[in-house]
PDBQT receptor file of N, H, CA, C and O in Angstrom, charges set to zero:
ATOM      1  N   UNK A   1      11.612  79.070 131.162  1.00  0.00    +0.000 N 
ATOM      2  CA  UNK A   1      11.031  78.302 132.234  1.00  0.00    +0.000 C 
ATOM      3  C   UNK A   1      10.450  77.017 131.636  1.00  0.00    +0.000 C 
ATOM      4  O   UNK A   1       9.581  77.388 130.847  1.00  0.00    +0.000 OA
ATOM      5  N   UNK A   2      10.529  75.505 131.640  1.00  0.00    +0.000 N 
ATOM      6  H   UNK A   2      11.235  75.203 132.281  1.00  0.00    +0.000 HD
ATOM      7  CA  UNK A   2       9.657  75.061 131.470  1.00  0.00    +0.000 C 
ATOM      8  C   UNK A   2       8.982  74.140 132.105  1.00  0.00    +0.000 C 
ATOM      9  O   UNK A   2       9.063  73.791 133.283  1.00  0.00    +0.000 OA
ATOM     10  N   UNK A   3       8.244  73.730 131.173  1.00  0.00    +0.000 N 
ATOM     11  H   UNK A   3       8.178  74.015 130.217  1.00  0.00    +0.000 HD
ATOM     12  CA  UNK A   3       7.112  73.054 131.770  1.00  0.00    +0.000 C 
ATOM     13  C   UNK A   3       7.216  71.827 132.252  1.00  0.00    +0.000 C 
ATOM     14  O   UNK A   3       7.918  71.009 131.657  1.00  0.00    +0.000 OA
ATOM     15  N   UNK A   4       6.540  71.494 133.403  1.00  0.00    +0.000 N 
ATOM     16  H   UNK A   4       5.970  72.159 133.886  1.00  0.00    +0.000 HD
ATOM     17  CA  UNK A   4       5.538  70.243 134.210  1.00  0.00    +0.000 C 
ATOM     18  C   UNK A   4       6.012  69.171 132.887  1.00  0.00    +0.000 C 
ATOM     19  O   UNK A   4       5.381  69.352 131.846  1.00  0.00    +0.000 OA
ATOM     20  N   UNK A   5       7.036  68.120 132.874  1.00  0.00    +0.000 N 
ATOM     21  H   UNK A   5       7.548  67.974 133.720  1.00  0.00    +0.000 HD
ATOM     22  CA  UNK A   5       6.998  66.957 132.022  1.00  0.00    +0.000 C 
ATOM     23  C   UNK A   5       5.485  66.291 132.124  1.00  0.00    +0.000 C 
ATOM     24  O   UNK A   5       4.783  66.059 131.139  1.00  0.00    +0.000 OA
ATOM     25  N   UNK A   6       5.010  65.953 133.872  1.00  0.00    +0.000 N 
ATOM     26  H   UNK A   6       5.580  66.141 134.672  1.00  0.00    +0.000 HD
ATOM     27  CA  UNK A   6       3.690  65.328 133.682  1.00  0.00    +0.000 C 
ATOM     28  C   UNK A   6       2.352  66.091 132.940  1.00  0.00    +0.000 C 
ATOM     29  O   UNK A   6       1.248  65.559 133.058  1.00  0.00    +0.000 OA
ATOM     30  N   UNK A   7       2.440  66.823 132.497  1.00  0.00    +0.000 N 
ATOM     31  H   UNK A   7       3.337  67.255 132.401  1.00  0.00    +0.000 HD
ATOM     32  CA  UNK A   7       1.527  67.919 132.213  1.00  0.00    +0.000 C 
ATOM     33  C   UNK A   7       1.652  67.592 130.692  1.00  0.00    +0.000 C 
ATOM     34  O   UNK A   7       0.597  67.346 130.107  1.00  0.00    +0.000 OA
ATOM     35  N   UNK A   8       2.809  67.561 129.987  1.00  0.00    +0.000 N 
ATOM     36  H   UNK A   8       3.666  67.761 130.462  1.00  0.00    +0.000 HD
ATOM     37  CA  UNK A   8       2.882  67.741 128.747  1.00  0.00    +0.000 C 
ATOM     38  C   UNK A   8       2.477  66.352 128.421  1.00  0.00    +0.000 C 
ATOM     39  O   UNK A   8       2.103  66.181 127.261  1.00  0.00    +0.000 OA
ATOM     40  N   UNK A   9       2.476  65.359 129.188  1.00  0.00    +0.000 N 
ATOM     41  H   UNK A   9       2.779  65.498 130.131  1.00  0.00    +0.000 HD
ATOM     42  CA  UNK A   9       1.755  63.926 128.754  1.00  0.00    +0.000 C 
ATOM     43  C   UNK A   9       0.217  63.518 128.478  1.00  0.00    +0.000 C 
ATOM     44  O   UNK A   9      -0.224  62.648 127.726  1.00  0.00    +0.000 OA
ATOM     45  N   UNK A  10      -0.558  64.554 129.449  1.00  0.00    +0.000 N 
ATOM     46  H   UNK A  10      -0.200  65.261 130.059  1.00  0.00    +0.000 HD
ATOM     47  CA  UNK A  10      -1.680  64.305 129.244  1.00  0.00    +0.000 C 
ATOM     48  C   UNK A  10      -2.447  65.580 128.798  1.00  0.00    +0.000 C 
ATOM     49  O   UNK A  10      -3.586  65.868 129.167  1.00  0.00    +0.000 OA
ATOM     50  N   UNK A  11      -1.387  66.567 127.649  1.00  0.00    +0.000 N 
ATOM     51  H   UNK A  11      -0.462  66.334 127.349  1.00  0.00    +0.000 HD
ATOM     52  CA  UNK A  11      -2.462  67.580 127.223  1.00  0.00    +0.000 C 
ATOM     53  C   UNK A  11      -2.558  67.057 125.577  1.00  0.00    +0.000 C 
ATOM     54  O   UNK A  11      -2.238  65.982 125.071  1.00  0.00    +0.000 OA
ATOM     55  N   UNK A  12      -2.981  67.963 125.144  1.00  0.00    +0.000 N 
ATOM     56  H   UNK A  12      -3.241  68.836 125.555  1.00  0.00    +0.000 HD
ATOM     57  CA  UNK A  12      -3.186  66.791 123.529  1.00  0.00    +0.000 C 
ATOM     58  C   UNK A  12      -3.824  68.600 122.837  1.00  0.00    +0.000 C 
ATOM     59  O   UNK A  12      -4.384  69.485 123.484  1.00  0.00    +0.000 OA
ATOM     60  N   UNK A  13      -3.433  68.586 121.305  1.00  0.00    +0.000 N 
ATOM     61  H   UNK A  13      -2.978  67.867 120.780  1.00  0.00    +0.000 HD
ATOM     62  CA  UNK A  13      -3.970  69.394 120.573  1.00  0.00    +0.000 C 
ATOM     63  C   UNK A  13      -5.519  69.702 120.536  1.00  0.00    +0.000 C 
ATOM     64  O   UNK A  13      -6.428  68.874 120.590  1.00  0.00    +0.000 OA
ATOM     65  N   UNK A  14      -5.620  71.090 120.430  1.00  0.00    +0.000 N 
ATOM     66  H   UNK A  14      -4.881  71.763 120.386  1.00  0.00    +0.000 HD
ATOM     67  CA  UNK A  14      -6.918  71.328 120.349  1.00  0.00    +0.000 C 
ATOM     68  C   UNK A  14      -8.199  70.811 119.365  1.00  0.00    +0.000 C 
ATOM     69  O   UNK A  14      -9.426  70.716 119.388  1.00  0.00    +0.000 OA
ATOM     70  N   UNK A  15      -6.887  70.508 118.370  1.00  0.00    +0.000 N 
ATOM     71  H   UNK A  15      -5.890  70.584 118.352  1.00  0.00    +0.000 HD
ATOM     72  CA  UNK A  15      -7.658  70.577 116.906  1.00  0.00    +0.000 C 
ATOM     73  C   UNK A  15      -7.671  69.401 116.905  1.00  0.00    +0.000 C 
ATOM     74  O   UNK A  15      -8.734  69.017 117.393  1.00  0.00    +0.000 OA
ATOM     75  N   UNK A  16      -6.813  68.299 116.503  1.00  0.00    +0.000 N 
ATOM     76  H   UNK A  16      -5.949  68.610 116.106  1.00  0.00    +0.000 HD
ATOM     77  CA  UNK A  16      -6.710  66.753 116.376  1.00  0.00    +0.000 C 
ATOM     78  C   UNK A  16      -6.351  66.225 117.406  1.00  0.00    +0.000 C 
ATOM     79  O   UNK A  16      -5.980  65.077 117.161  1.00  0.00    +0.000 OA
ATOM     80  N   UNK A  17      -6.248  66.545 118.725  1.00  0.00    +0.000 N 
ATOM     81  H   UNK A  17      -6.549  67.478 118.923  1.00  0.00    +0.000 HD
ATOM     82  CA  UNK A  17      -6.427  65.644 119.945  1.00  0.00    +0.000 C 
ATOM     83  C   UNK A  17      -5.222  64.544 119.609  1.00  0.00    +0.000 C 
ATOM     84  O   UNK A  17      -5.518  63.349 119.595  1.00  0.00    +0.000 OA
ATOM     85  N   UNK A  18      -4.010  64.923 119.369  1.00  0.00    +0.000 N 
ATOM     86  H   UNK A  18      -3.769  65.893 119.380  1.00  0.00    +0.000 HD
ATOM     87  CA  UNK A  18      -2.699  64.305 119.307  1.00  0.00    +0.000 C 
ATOM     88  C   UNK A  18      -2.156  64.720 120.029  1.00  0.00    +0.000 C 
ATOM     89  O   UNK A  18      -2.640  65.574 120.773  1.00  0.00    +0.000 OA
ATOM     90  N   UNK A  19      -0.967  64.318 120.123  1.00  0.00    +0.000 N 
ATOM     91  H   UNK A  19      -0.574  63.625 119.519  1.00  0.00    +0.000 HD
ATOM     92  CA  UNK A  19       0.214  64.640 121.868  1.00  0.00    +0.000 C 
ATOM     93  C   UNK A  19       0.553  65.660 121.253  1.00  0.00    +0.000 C 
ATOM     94  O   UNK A  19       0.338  66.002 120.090  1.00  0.00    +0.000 OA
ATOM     95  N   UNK A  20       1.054  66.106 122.010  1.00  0.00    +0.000 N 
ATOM     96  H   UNK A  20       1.229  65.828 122.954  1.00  0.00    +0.000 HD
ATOM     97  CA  UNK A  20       1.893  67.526 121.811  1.00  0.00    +0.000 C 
ATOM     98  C   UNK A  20       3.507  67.273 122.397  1.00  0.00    +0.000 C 
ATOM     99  O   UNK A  20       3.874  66.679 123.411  1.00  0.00    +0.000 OA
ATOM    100  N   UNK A  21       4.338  67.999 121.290  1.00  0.00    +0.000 N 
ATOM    101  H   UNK A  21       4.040  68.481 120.466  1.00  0.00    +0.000 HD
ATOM    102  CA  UNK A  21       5.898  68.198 122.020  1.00  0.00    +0.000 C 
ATOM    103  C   UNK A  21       6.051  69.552 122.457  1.00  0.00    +0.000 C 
ATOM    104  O   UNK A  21       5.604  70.511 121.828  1.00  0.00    +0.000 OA
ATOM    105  N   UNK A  22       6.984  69.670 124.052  1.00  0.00    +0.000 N 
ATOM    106  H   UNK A  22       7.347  68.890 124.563  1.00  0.00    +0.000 HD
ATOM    107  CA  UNK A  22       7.399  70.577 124.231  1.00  0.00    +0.000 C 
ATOM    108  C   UNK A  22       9.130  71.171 123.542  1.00  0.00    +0.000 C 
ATOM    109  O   UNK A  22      10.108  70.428 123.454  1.00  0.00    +0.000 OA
ATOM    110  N   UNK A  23       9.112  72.282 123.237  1.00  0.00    +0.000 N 
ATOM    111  H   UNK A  23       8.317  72.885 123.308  1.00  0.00    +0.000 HD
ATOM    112  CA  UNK A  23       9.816  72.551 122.297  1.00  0.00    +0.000 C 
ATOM    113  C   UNK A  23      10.229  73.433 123.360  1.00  0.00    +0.000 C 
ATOM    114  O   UNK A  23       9.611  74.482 123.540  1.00  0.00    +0.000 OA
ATOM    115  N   UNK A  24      11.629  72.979 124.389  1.00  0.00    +0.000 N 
ATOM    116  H   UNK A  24      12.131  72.126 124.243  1.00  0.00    +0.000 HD
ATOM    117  CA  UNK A  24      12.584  73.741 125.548  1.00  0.00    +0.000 C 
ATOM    118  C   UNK A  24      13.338  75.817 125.072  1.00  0.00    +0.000 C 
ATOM    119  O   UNK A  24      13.663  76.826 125.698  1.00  0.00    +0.000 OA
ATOM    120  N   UNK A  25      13.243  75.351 123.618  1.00  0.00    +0.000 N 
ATOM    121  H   UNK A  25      12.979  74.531 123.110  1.00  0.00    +0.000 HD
ATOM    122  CA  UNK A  25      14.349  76.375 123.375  1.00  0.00    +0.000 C 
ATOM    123  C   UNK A  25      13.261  77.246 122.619  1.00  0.00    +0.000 C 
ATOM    124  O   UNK A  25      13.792  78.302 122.275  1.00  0.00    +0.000 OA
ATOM    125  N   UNK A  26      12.069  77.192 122.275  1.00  0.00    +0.000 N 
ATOM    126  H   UNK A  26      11.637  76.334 122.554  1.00  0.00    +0.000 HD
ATOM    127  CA  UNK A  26      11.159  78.182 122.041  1.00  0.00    +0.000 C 
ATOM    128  C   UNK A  26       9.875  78.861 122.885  1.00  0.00    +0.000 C 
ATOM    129  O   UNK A  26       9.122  79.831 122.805  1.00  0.00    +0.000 OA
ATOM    130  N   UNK A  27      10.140  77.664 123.778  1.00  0.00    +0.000 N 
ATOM    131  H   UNK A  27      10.752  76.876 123.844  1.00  0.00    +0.000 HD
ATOM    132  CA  UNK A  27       8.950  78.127 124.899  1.00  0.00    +0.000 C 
ATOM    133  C   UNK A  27       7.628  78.198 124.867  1.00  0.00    +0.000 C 
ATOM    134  O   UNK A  27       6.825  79.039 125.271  1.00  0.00    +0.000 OA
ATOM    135  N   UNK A  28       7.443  76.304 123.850  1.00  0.00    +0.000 N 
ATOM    136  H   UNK A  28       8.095  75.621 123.522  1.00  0.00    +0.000 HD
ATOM    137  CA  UNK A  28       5.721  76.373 123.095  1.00  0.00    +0.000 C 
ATOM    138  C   UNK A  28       5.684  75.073 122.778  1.00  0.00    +0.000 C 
ATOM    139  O   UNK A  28       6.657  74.415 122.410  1.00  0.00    +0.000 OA
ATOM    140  N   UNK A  29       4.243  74.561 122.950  1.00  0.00    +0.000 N 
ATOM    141  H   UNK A  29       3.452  75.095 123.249  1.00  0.00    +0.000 HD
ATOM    142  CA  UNK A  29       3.939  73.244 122.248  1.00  0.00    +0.000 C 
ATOM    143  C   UNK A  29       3.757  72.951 120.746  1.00  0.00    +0.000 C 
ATOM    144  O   UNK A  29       3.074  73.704 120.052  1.00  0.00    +0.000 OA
ATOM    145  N   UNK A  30       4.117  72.304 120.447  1.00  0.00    +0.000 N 
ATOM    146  H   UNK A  30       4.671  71.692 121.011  1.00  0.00    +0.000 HD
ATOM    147  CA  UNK A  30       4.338  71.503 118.950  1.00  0.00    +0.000 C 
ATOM    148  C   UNK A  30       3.484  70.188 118.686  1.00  0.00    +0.000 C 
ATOM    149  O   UNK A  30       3.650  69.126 119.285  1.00  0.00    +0.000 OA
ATOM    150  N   UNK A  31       2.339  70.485 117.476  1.00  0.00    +0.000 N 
ATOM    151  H   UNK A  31       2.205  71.348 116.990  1.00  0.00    +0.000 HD
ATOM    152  CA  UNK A  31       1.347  69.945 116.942  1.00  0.00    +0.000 C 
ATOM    153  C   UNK A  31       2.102  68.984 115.807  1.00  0.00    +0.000 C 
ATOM    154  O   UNK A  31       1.123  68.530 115.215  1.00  0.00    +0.000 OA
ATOM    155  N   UNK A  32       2.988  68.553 115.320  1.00  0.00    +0.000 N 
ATOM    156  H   UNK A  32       3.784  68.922 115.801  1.00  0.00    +0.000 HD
ATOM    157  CA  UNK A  32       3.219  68.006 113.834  1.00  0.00    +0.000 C 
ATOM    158  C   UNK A  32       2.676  67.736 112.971  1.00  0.00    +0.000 C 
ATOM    159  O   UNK A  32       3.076  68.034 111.846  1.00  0.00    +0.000 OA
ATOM    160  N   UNK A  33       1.316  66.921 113.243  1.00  0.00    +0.000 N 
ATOM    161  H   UNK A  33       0.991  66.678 114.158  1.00  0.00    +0.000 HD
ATOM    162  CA  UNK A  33       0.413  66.622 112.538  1.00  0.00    +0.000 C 
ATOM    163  C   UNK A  33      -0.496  68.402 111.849  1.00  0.00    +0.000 C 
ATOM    164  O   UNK A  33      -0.412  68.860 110.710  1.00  0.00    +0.000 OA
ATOM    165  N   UNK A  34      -1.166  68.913 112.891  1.00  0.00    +0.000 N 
ATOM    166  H   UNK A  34      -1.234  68.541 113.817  1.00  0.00    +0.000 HD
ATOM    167  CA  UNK A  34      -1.607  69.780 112.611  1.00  0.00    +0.000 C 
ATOM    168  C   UNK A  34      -0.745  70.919 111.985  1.00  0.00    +0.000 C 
ATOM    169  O   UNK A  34      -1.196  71.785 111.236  1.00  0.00    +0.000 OA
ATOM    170  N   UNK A  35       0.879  70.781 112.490  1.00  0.00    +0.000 N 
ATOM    171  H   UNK A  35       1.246  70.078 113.099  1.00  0.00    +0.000 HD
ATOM    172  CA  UNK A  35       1.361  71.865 111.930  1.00  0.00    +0.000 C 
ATOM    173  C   UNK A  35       1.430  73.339 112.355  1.00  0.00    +0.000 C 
ATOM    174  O   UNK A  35       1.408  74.356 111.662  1.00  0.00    +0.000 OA
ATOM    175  N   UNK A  36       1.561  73.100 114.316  1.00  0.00    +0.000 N 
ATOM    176  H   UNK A  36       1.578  72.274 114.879  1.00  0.00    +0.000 HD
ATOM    177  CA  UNK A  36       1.005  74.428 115.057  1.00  0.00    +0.000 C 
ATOM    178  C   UNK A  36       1.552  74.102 115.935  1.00  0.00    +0.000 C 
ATOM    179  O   UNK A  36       1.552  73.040 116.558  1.00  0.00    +0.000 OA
ATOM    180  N   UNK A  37       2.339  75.481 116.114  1.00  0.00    +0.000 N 
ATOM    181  H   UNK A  37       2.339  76.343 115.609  1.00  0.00    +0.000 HD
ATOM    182  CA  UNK A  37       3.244  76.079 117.552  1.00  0.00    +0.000 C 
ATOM    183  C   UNK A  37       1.772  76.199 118.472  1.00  0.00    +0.000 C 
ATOM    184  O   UNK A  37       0.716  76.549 117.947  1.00  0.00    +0.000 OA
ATOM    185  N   UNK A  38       1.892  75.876 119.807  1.00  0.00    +0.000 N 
ATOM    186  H   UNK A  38       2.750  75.592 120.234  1.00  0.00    +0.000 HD
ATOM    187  CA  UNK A  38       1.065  76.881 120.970  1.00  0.00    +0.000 C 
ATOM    188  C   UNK A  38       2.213  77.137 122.122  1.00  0.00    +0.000 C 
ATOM    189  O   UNK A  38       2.988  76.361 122.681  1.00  0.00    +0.000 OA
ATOM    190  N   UNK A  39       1.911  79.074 122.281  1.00  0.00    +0.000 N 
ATOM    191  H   UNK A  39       1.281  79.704 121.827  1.00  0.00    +0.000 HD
ATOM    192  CA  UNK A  39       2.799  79.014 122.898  1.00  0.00    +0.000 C 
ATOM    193  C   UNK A  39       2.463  78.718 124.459  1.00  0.00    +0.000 C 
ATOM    194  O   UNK A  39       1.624  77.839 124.657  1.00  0.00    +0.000 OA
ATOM    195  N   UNK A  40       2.927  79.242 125.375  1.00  0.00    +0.000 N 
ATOM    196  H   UNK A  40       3.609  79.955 125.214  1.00  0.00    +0.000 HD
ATOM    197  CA  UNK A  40       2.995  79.278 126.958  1.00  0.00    +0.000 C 
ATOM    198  C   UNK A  40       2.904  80.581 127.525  1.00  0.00    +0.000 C 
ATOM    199  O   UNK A  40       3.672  81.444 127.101  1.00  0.00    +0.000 OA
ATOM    200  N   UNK A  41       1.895  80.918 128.621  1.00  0.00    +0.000 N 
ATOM    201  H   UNK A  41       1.271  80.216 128.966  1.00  0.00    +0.000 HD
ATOM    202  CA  UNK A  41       1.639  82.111 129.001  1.00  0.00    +0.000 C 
ATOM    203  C   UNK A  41       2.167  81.990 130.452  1.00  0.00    +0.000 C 
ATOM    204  O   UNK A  41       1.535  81.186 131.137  1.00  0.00    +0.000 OA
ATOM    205  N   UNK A  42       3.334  82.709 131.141  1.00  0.00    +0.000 N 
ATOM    206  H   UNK A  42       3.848  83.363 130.585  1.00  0.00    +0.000 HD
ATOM    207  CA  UNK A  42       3.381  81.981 132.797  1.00  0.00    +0.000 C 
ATOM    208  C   UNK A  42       3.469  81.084 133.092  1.00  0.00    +0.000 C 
ATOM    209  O   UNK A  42       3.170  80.677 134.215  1.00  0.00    +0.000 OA
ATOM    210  N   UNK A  43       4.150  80.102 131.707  1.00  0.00    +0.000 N 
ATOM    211  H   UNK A  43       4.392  80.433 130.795  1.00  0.00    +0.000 HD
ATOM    212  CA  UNK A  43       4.133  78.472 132.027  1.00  0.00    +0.000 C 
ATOM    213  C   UNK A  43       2.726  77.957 132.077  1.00  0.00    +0.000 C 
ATOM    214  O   UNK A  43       2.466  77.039 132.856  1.00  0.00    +0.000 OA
ATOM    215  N   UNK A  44       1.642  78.559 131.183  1.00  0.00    +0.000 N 
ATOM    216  H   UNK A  44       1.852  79.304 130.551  1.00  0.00    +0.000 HD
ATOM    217  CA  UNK A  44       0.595  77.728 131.256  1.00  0.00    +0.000 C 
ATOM    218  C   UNK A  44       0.178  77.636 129.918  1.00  0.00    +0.000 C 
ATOM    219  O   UNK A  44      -0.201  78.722 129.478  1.00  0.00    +0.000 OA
ATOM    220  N   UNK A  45       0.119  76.633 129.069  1.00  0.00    +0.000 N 
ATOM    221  H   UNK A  45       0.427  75.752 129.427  1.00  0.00    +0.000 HD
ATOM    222  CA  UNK A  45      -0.006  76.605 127.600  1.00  0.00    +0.000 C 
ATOM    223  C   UNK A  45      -1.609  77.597 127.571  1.00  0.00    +0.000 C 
ATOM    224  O   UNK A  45      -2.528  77.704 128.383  1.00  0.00    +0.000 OA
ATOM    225  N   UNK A  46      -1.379  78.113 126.395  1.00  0.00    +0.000 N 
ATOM    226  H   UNK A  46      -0.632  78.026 125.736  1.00  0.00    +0.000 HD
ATOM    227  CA  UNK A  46      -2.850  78.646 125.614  1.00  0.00    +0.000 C 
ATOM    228  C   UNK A  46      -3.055  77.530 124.514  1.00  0.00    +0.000 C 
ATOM    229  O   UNK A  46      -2.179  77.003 123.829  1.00  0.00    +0.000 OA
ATOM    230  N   UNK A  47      -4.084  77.351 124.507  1.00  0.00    +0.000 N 
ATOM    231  H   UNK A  47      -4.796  77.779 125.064  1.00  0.00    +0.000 HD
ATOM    232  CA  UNK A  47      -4.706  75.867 123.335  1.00  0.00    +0.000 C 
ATOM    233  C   UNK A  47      -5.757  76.529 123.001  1.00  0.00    +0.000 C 
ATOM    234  O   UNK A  47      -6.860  76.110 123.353  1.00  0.00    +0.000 OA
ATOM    235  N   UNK A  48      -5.637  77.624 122.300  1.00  0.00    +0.000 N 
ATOM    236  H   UNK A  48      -4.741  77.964 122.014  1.00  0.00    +0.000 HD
ATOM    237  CA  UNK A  48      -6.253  78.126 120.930  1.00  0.00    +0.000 C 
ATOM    238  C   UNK A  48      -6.175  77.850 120.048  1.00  0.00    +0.000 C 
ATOM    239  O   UNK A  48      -5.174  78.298 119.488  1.00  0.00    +0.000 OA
ATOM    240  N   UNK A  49      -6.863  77.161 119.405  1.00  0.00    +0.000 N 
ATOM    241  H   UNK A  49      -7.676  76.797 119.860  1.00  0.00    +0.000 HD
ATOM    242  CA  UNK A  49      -6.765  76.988 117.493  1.00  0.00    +0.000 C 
ATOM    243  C   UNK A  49      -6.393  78.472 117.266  1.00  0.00    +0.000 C 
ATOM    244  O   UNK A  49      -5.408  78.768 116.590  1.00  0.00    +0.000 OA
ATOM    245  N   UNK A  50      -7.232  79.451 117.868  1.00  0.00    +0.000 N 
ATOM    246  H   UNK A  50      -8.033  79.211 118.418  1.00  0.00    +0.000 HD
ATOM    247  CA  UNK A  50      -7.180  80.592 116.714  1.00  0.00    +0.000 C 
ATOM    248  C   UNK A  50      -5.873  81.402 117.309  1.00  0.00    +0.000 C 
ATOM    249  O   UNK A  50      -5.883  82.526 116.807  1.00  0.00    +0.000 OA
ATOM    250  N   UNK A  51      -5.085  81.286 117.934  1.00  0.00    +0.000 N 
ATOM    251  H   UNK A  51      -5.076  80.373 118.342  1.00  0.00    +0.000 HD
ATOM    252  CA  UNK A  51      -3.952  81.654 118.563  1.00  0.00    +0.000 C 
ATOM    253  C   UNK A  51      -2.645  80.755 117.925  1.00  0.00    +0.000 C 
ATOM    254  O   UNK A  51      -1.469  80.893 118.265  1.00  0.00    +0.000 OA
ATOM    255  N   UNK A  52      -3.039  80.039 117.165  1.00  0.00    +0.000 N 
ATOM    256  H   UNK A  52      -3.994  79.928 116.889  1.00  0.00    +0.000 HD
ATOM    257  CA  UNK A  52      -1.888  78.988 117.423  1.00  0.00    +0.000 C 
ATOM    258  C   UNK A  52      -0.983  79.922 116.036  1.00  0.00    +0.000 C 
ATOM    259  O   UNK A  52      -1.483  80.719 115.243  1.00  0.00    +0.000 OA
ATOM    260  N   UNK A  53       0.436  79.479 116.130  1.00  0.00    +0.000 N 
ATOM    261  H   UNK A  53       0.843  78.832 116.775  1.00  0.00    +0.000 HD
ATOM    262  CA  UNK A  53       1.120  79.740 115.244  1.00  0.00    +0.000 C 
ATOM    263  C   UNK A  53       2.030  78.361 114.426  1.00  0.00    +0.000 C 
ATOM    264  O   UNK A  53       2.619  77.396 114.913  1.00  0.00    +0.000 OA
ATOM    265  N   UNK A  54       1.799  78.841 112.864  1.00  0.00    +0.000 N 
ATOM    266  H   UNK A  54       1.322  79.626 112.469  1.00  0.00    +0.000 HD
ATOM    267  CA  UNK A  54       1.588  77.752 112.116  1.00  0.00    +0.000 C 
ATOM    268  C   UNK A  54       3.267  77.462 111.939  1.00  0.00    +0.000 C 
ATOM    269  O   UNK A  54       4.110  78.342 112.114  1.00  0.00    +0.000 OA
ATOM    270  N   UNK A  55       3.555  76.159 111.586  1.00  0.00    +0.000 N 
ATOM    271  H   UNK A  55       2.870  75.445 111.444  1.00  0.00    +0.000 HD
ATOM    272  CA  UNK A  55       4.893  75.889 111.784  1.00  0.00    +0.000 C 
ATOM    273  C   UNK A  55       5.263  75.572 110.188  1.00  0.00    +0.000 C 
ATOM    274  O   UNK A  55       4.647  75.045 109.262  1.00  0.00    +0.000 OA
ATOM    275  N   UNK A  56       6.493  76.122 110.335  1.00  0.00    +0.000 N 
ATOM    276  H   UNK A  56       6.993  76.550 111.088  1.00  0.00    +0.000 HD
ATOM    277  CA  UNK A  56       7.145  75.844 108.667  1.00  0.00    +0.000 C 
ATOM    278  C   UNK A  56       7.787  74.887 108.365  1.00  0.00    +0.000 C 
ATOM    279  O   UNK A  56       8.646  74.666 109.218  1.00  0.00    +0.000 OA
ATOM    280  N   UNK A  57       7.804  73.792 107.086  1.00  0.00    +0.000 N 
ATOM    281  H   UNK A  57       7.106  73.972 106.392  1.00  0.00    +0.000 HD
ATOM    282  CA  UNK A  57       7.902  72.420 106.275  1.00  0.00    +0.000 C 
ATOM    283  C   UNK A  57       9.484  71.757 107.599  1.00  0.00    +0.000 C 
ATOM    284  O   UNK A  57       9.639  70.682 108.178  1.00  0.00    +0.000 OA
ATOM    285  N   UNK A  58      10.250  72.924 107.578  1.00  0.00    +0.000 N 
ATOM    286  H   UNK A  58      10.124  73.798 107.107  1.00  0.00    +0.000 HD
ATOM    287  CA  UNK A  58      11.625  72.803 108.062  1.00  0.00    +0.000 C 
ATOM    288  C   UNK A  58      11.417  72.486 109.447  1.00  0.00    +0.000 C 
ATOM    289  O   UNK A  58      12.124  71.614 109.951  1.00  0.00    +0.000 OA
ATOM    290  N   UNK A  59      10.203  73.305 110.400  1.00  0.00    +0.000 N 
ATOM    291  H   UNK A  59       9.629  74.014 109.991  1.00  0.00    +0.000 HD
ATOM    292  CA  UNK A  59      10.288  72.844 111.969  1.00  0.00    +0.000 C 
ATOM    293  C   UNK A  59       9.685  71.493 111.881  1.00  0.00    +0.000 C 
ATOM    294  O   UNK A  59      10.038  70.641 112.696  1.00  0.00    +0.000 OA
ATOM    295  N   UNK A  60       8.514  71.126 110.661  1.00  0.00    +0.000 N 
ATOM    296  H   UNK A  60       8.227  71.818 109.999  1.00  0.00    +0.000 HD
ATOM    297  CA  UNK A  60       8.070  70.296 111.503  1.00  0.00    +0.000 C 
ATOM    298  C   UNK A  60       8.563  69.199 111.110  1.00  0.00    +0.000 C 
ATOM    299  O   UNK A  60       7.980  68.171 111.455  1.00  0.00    +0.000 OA
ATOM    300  N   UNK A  61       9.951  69.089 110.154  1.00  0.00    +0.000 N 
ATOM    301  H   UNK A  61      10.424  69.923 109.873  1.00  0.00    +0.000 HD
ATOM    302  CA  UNK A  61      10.219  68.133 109.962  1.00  0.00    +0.000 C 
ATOM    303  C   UNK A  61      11.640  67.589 110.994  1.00  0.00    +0.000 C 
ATOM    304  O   UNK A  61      12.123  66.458 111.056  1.00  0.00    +0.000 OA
ATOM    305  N   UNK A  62      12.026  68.740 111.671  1.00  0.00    +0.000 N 
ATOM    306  H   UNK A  62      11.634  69.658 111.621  1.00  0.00    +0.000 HD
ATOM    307  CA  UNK A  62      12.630  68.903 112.964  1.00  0.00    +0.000 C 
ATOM    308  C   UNK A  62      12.158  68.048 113.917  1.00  0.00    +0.000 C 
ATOM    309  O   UNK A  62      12.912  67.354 114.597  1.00  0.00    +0.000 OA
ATOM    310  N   UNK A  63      10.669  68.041 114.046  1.00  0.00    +0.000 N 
ATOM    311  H   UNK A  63      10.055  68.604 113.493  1.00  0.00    +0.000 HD
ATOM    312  CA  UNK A  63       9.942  67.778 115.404  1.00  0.00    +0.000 C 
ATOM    313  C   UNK A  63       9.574  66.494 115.273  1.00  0.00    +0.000 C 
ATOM    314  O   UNK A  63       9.347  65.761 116.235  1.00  0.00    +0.000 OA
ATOM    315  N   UNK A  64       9.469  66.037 113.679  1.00  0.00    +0.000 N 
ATOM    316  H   UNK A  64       9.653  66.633 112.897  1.00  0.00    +0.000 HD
ATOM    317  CA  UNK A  64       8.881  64.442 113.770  1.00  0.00    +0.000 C 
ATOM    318  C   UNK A  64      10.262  63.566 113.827  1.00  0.00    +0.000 C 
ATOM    319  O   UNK A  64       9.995  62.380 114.019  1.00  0.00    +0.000 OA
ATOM    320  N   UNK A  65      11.421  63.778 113.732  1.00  0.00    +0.000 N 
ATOM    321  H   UNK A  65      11.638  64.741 113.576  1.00  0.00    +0.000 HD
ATOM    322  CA  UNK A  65      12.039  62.722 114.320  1.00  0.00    +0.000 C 
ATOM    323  C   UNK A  65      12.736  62.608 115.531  1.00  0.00    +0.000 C 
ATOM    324  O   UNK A  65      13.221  61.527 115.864  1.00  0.00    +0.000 OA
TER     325      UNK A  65
């Protein structure tokens, strides 16, 4: 399912307050900077630091270009 495009514009990381990418084929927002999956509950992101799942050298170098 995903998400609200307008939605994903004005939410921003928990931790460093940077944009976030939605990532269609995993079903979760993407931190780059921070280096953190958040996933989606019912189509409604969870923005837990302490929930978040940490992303490996390979995704996030996926996600920054």
């Amino acid at each position: 399912m995903a998400i609200n495009a307008a939605l994903t514009d004005i939410l921003a990381c928990p931790v460093c307050k940077g944009k976030l990418k939605y990532d269609k084929q995993g079903d979760r927002l993407i931190c780059t900077f921070d280096k953190f999956a958040y996933r989606l509950s019912n189509n409604i992101p969870v923005l837990l630091a302490d929930e978040a799942t940490p992303l490996t050298s390979e995704e996030c170098e996926q996600w920054r270009s």
